[in-house]
PAKE-283109 format. One record per residue: x, y, z of N, C-alpha, C in turn; residue number from 1. Coordinates in Angstrom, 1 decimal, padded with zeros to 4 digits. Example, Ala and Ser with C-alpha at 12.3 -4.5 7.8 and 13.67 -1.06 7.14 Angstrom:
residues 2
<r <013.2 -005.7 007.8> <012.3 -004.5 007.8> <013.2 -003.3 007.8> 1>;
<r <012.8 -002.2 007.1> <013.7 -001.1 007.1> <012.9 000.0 007.9> 2>;
***
This chain:
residues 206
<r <-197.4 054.5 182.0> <-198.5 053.7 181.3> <-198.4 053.9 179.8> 1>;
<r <-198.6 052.6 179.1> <-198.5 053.1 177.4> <-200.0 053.0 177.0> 2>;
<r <-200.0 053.7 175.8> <-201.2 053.7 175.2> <-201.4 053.7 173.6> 3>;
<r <-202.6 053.4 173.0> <-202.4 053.9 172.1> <-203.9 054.6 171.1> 4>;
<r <-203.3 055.7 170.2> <-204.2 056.2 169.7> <-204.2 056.0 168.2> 5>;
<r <-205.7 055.6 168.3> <-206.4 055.6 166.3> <-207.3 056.5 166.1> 6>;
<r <-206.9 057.1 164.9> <-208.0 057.6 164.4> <-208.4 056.7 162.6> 7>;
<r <-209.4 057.4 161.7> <-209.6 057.0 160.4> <-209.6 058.2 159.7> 8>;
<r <-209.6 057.5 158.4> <-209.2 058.5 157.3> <-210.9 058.5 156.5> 9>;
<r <-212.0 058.7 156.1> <-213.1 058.5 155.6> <-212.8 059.5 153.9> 10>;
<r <-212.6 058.9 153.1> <-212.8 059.3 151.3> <-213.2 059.0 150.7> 11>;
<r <-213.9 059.7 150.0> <-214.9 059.1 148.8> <-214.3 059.0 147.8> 12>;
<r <-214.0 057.7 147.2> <-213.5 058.3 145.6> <-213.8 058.4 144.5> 13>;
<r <-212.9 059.7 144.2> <-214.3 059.9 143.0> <-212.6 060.2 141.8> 14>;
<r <-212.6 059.2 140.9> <-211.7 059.1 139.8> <-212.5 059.1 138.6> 15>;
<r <-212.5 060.2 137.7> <-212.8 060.1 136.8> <-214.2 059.9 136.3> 16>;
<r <-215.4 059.5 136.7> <-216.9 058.8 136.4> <-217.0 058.4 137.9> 17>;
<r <-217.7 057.6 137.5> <-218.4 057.0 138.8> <-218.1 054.8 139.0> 18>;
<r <-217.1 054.6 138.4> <-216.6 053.7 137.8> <-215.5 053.1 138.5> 19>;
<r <-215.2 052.7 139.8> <-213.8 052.6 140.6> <-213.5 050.7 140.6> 20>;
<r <-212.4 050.5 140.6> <-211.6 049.3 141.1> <-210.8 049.8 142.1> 21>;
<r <-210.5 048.9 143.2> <-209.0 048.9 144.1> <-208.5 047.5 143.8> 22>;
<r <-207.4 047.8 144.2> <-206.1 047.1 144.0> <-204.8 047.0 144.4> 23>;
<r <-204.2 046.0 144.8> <-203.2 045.8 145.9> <-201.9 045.6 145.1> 24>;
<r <-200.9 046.3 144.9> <-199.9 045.8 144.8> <-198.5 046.0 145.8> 25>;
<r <-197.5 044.5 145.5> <-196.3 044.7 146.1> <-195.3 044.0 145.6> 26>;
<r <-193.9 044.4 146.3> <-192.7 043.8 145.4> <-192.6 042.5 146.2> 27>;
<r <-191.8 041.5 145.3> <-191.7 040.3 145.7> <-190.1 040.5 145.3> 28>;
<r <-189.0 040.0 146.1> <-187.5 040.3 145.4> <-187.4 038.7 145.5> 29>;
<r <-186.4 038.8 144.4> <-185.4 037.5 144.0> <-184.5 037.5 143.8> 30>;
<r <-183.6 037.3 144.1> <-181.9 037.6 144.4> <-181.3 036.8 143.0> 31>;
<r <-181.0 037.1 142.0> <-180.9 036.0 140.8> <-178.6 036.4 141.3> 32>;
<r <-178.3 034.9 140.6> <-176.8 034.8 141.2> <-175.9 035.9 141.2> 33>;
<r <-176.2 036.9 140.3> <-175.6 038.2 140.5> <-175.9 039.1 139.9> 34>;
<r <-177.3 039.1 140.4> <-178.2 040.6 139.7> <-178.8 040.5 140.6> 35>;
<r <-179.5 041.1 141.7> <-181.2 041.3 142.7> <-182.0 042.0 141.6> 36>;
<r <-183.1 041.7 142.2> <-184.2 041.7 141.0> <-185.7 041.7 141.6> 37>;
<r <-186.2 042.4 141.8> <-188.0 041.8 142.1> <-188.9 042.0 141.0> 38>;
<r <-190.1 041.7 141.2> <-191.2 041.5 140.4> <-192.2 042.2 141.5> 39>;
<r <-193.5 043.0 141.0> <-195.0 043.4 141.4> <-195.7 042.9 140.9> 40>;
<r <-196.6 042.4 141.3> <-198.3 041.3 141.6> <-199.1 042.6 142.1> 41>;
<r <-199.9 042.6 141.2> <-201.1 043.8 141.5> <-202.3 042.4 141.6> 42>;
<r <-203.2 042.3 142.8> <-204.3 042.1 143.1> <-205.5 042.9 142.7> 43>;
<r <-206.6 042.6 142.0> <-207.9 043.7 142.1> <-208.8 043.2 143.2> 44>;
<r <-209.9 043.8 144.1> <-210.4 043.3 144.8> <-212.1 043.6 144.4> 45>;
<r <-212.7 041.9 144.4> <-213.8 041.8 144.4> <-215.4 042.1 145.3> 46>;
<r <-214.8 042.0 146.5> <-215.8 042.3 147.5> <-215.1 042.8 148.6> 47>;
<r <-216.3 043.6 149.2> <-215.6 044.6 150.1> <-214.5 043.6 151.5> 48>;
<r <-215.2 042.9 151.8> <-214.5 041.9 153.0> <-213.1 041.2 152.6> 49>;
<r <-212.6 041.4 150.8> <-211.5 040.7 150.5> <-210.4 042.2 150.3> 50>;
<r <-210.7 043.6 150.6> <-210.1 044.6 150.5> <-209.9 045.3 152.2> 51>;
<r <-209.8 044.4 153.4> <-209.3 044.9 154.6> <-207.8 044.0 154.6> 52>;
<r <-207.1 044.9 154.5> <-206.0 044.6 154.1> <-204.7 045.7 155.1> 53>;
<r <-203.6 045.1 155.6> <-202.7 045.5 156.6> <-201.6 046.1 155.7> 54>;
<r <-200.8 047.4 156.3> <-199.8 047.3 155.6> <-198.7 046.8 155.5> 55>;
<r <-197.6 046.8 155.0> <-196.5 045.9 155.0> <-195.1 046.8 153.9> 56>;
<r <-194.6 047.2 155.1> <-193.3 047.8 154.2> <-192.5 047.4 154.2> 57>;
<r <-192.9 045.6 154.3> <-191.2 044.6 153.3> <-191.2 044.4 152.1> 58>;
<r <-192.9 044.7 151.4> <-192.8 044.3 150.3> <-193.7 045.8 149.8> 59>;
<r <-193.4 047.1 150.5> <-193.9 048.0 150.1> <-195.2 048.2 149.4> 60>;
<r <-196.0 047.7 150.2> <-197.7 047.1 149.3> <-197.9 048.9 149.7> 61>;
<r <-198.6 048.9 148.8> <-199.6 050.1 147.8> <-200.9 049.8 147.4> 62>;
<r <-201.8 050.5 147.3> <-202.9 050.0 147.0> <-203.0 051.7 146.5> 63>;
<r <-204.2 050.7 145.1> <-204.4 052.2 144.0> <-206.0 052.4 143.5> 64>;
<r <-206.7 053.3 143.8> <-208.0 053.1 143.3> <-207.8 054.2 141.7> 65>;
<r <-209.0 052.9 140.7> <-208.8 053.8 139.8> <-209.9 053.4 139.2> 66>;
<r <-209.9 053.8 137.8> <-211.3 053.5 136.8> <-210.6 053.4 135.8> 67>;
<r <-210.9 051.9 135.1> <-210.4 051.2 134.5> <-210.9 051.5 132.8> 68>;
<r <-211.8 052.4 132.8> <-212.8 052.9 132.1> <-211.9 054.4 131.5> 69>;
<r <-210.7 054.5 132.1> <-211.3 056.3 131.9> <-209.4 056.3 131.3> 70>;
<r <-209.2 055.5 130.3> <-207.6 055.3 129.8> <-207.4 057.2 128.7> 71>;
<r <-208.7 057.2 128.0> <-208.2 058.3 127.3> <-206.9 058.4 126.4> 72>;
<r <-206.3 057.3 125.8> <-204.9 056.4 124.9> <-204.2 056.7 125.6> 73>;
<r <-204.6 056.9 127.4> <-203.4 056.6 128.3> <-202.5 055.0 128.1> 74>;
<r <-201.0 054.9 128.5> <-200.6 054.3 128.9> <-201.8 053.5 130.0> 75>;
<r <-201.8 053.5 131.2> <-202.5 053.1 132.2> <-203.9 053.7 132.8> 76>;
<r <-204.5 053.4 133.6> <-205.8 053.7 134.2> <-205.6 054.7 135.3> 77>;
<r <-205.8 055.9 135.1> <-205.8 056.8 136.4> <-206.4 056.8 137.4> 78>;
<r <-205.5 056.6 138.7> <-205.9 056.5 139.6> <-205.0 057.2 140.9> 79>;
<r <-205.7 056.4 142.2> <-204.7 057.4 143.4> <-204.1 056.0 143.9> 80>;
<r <-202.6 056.3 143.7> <-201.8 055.1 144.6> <-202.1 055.4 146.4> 81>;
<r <-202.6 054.5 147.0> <-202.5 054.8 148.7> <-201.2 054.4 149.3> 82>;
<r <-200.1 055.2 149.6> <-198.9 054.7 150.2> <-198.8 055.2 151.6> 83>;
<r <-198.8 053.8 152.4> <-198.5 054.2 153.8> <-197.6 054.7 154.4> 84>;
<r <-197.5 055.9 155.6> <-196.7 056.4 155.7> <-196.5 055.9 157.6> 85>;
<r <-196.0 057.0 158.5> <-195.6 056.6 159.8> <-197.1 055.9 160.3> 86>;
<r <-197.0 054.9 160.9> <-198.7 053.9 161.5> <-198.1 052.7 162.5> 87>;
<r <-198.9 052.1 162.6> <-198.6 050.8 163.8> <-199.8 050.0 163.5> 88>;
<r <-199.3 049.1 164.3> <-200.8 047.9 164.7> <-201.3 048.2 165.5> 89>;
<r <-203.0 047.5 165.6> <-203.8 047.8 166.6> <-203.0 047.0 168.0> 90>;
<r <-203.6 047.5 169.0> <-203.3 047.0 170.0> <-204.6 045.7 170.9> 91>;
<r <-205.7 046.6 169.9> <-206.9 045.6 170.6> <-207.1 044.2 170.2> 92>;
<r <-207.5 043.1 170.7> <-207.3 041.9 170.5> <-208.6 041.5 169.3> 93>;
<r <-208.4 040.0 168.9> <-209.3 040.1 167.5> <-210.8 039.8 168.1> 94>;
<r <-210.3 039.5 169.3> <-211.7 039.5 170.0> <-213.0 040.5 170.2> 95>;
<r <-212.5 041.8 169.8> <-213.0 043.1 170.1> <-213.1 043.4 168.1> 96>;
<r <-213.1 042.6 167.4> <-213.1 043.4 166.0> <-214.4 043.8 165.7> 97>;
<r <-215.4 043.2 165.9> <-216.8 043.8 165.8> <-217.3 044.6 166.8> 98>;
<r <-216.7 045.5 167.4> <-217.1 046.2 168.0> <-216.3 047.7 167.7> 99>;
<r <-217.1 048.6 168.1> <-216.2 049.9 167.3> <-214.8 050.5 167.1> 100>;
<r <-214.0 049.4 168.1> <-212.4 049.8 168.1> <-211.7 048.7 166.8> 101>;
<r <-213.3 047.9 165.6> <-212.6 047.2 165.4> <-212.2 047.7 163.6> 102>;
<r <-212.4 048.6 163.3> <-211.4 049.6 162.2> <-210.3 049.6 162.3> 103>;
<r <-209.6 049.4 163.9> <-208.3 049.3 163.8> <-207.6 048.2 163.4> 104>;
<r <-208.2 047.3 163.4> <-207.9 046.0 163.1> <-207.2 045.8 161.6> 105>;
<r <-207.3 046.4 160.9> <-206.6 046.8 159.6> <-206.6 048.5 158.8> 106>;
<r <-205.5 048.5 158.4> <-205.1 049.8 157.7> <-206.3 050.3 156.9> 107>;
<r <-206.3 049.3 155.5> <-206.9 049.7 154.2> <-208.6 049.0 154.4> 108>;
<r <-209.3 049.9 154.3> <-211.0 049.4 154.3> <-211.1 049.9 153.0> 109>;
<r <-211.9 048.9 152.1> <-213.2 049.8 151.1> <-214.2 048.9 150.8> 110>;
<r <-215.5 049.6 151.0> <-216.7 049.3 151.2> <-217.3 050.2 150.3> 111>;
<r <-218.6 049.9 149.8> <-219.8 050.2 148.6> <-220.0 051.7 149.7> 112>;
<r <-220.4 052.4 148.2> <-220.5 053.9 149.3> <-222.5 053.9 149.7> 113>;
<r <-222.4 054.0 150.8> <-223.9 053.7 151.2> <-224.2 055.1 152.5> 114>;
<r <-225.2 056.0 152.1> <-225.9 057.0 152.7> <-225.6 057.1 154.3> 115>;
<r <-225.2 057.6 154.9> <-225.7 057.1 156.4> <-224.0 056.7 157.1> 116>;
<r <-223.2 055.9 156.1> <-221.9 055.2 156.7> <-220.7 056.2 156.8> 117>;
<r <-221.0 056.6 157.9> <-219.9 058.5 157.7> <-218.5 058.1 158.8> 118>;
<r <-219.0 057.3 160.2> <-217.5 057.1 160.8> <-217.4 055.0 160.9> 119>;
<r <-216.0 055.3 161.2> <-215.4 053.7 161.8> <-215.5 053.2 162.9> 120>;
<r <-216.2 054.1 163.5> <-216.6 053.1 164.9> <-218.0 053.5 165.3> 121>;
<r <-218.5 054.2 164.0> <-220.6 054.4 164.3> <-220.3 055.7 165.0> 122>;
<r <-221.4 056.4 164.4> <-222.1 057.2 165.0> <-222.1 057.5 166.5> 123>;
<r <-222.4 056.2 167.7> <-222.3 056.5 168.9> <-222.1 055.3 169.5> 124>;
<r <-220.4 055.2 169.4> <-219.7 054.2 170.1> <-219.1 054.5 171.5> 125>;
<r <-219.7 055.4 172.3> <-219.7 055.3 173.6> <-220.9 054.6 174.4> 126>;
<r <-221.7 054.7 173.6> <-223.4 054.0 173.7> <-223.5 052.5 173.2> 127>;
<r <-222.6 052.3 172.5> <-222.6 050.9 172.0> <-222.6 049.8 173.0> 128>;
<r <-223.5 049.2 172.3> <-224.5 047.7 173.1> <-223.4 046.0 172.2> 129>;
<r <-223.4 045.2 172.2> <-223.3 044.1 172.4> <-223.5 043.7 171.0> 130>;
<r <-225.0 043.9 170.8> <-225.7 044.0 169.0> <-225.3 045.4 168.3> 131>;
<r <-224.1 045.8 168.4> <-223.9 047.6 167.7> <-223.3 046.8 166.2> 132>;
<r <-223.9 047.3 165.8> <-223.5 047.1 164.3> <-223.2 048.3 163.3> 133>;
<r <-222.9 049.3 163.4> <-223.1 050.5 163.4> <-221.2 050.9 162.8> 134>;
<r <-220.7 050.2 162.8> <-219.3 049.7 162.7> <-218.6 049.6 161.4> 135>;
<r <-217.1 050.1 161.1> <-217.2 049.9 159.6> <-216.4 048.2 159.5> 136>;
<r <-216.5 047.2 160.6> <-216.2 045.7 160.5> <-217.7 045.6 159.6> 137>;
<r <-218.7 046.0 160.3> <-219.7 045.7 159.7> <-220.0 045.9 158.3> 138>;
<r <-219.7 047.2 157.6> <-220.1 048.0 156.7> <-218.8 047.0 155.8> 139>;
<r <-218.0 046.4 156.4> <-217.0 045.6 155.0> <-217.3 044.4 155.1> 140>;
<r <-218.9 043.9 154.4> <-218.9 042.8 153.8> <-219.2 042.2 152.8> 141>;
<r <-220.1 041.5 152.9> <-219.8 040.5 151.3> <-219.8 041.2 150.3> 142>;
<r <-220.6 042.6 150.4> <-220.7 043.4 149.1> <-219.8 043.8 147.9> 143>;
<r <-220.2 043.6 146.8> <-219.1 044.1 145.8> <-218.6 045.3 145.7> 144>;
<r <-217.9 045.3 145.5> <-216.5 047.0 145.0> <-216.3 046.7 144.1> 145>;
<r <-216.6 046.3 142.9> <-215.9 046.0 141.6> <-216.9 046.7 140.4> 146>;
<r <-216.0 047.7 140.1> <-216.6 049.2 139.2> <-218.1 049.3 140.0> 147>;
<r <-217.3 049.9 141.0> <-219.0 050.2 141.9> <-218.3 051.9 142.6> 148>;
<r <-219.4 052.3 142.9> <-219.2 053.7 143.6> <-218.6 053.4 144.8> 149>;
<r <-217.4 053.7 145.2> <-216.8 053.2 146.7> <-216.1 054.2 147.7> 150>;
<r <-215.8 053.4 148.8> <-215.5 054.7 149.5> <-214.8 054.3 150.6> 151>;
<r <-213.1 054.6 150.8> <-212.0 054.2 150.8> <-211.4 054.6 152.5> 152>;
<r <-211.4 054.0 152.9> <-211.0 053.8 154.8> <-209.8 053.8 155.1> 153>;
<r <-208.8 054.9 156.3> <-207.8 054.3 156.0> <-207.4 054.6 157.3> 154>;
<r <-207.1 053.4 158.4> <-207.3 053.8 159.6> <-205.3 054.0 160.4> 155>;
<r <-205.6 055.2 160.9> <-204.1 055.7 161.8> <-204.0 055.1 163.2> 156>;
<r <-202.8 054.6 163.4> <-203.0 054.9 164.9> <-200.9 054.8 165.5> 157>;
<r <-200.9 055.3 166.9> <-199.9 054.9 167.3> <-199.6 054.3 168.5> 158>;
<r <-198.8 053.6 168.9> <-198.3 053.2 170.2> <-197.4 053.7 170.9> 159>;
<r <-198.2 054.7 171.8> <-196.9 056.0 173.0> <-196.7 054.9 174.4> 160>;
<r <-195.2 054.9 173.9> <-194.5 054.5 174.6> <-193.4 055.9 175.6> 161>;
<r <-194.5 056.4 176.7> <-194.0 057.8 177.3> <-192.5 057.8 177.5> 162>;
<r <-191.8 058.8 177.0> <-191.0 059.6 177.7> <-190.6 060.5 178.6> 163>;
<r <-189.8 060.8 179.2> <-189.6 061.7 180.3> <-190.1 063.1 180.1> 164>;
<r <-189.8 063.4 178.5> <-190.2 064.7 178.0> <-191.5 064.3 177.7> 165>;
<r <-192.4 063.6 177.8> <-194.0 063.5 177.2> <-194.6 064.6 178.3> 166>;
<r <-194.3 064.5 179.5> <-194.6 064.7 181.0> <-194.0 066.4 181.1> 167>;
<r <-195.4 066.7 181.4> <-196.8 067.2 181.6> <-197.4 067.0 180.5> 168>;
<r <-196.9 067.6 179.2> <-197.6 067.8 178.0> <-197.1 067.1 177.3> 169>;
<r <-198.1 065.9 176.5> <-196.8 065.0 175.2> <-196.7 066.1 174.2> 170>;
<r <-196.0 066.4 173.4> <-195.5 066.9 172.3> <-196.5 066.3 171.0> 171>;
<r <-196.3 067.0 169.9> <-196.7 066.3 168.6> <-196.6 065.0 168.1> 172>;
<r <-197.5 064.4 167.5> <-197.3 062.9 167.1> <-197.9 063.0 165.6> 173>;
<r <-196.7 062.7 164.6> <-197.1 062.7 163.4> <-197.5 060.9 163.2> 174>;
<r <-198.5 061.3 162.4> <-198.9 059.9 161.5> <-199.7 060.5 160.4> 175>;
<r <-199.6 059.8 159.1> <-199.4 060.1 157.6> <-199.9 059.0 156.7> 176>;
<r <-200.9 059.3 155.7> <-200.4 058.7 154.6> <-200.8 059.6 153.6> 177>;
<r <-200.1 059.2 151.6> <-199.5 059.5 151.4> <-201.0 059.2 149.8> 178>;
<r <-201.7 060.2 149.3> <-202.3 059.5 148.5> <-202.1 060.5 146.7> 179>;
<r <-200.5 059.5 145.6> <-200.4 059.7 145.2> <-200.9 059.7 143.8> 180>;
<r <-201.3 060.5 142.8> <-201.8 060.7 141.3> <-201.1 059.4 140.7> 181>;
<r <-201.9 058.5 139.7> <-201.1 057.7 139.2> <-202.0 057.0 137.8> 182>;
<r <-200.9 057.6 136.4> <-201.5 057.3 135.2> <-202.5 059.0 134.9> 183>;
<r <-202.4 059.9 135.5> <-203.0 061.1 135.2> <-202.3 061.6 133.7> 184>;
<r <-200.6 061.8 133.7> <-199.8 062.0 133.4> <-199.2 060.9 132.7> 185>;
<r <-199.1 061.1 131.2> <-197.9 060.1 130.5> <-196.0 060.5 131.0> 186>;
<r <-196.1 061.9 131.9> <-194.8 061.8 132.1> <-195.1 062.7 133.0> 187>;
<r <-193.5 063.1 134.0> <-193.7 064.0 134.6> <-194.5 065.3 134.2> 188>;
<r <-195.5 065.9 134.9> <-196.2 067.3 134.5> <-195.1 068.2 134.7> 189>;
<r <-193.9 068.5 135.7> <-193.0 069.6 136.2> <-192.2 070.1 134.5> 190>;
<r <-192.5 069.1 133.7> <-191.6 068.9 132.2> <-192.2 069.8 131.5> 191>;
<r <-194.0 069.7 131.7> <-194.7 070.9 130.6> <-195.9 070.6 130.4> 192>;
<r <-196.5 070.7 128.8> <-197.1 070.1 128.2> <-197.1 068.6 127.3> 193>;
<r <-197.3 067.9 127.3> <-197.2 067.1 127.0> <-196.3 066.9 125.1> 194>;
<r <-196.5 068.1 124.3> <-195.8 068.2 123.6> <-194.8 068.4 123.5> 195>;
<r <-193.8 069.0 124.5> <-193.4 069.8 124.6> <-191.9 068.8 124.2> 196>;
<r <-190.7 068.9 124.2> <-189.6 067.9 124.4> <-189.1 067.3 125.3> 197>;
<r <-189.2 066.1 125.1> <-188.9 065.3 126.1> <-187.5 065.6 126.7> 198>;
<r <-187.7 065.5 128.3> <-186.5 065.8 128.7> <-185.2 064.8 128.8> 199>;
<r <-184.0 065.5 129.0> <-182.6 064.5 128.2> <-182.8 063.4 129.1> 200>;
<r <-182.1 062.1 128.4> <-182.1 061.1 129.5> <-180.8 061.4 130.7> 201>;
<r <-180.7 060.4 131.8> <-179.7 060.7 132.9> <-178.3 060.4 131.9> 202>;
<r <-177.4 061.1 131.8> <-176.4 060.7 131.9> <-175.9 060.7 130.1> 203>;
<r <-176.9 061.5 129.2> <-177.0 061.7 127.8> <-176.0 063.3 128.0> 204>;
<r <-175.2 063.2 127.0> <-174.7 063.9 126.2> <-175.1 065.7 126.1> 205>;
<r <-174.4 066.4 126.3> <-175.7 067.7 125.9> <-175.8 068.3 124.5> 206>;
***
């Protein structure tokens, strides 16, 4: 018998103030006649219902929350890149999305941070009725996320497809993601202080 297991990721983010944007970016490639080449399209997202979003490692989408506010004569806006790591699709159909299994329905959630909204499938979705709204399908809509206090969803799951060795006991099942510093640093920190000498380029002279 296969099955499959989700869980969620629940974060607050808190970058810098109280001041956040998310945003989606990915590579688009173009094969120019004898150079390959791509380009990144960063998306910002305006309301919560335009930021449930799937991942996609053809075009390596990333999504980065940051505050747009807090540059400090940074280069960029510091923020946390979200990069997806081992995951799958839901298995439940789109018929079931308003109902508590329906967080799985996509990876990336963010939604206005509001008192009370702690899991992705409510509080008590073994009890759940017909009208359960209690749900974070629910909790992602029309509302704005745009430099608003937010709070960032990121839902796991896998599809066990058993093996001979699962039987008696399945083994370990990693699933991951990956949420990296980005714009904290005008360069690598492993280099020093920021005064310090820049280190040689690749392939420079000693």
């Amino acid at each position: 018998m296969k099955g499959g297991y989700y869980t969620s990721v629940h974060a607050i983010a808190v970058v810098e103030n109280n001041v956040k944007r998310a945003a989606r970016s990915g590579a688009s490639g173009e094969a120019a006649a004898d150079e390959p080449a791509f380009t990144v399209a960063r998306t910002v997202f305006g309301r919560s219902v335009e930021a449930k979003r799937a991942m996609n490692h053809d075009t390596a989408r990333t999504w980065t929350i940051y505050n747009p506010k807090a540059t400090d004569g940074r280069s960029r806006a510091p923020g946390y890149q979200i990069m997806p790591m081992e995951n799958t699709a839901t298995t439940f159909p789109r018929t079931r999305q308003r109902d508590p299994s329906g967080f799985t329905q996509q990876h990336l959630w963010v939604t206005p941070y509001r008192d009370g909204q702690l899991y992705a499938a409510g509080a008590y979705p073994n009890q759940a009725k017909r009208a359960y709204a209690d749900t974070l399908a629910a909790y992602a809509d029309e509302s704005s996320i745009y430099d608003k206090d937010i709070v960032v969803w990121y839902s796991l799951g896998s599809t066990h497809v058993p093996r001979p060795e699962d039987f008696p006991l399945m083994p370990s099942k990693k699933l991951s993601v990956v949420f990296h510093p980005d714009g904290f640093f005008e360069r690598n920190p492993l280099f020093g202080r920021p005064d310090a000498p820049a280190p040689p380029s690749p392939g420079a002279p000693p």
